[in-house]
Legacy VTK file of the C-alpha trace (Angstrom):
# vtk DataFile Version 3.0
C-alpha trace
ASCII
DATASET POLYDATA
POINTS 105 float
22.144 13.527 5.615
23.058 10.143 4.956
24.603 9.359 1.389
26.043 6.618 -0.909
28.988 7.735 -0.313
29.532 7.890 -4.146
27.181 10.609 -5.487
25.063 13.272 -4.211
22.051 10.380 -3.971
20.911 9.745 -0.544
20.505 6.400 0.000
16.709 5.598 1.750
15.906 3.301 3.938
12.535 1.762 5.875
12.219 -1.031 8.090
9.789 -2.480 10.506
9.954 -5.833 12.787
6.686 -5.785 14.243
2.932 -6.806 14.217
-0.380 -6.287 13.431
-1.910 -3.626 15.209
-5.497 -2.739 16.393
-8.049 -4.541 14.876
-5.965 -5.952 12.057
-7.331 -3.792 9.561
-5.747 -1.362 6.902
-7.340 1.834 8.908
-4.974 0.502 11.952
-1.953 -1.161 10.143
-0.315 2.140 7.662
3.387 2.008 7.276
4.521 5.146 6.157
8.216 4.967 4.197
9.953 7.737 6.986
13.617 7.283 6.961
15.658 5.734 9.166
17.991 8.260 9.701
16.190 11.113 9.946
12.846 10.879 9.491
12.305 12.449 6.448
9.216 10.818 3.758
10.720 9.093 1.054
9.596 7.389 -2.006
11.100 3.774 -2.224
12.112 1.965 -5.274
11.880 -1.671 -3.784
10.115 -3.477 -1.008
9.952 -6.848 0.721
7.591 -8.067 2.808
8.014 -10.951 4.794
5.032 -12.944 6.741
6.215 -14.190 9.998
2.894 -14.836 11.528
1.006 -17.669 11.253
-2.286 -16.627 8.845
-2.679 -14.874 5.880
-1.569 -11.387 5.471
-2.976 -8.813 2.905
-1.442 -6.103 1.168
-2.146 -2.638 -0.617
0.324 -0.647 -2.243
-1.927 2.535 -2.909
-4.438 3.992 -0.299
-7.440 1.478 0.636
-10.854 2.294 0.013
-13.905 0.820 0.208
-14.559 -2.224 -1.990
-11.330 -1.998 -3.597
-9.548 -5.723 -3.783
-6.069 -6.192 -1.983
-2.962 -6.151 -4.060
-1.648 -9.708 -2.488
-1.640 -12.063 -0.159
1.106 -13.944 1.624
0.568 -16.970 3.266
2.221 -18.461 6.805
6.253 -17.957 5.914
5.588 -16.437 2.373
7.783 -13.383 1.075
7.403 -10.875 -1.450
10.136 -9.122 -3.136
9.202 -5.969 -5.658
11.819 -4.492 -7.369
10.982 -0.922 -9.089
7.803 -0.121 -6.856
7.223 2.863 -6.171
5.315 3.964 -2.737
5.137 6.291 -0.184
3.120 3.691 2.141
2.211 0.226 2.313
-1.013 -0.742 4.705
-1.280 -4.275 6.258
-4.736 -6.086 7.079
-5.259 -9.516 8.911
-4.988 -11.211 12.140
-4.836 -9.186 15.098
-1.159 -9.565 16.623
0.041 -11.537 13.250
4.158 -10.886 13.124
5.558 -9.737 10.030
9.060 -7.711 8.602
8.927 -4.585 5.906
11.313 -3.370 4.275
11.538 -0.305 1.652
14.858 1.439 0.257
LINES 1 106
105 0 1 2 3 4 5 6 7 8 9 10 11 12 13 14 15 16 17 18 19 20 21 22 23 24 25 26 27 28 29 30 31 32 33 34 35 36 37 38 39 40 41 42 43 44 45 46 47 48 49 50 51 52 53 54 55 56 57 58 59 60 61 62 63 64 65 66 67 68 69 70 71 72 73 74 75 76 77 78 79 80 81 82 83 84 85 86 87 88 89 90 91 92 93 94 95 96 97 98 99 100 101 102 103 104
């Protein structure tokens, strides 16, 4: 169990250097916050998100449904940064192959 170091609060930690998967869609692109070290669910209290690709790239914070809107959008080289967020999983919808970095702690 991996810790500050300082207290008895674990210190959490998610992050993904990848692309779009599938079709491009939230059904194919859910990014569950497992630890690092081992695995474990976690909720986070900050996220970036960072848009590598070269298209738009959509965002939901809670679980997508039908007809609900997206939560964001980032643009070709765009970044988010949300501090005091909490989630257990972020899902990612747009172009097919589209590269893109996630991080949650």
């Amino acid at each position: 169990m991996a810790g500050t170091g300082v207290s008895s609060v674990r210190s959490y930690n998610y992050y993904a250097d990848t692309v779009l998967a599938g079709a491009g869609t939230y059904v194919d692109n859910e990014h569950q916050l497992l630890n690092q070290d081992d695995g474990k669910p976690f909720m986070s209290h900050s996220f970036q998100l960072v848009n590598d690709g070269a298209t738009d790239l959509f965002f939901r914070i809670e679980e997508p449904g039908v007809g609900l809107p997206d939560h964001g959008r980032l643009k070709a080289g765009e970044s988010i940064t949300q501090d005091f967020r909490r989630l257990r999983s972020m899902w990612l919808r747009g172009t097919p192959g589209a590269a893109f970095r996630f991080w949650a702690w």
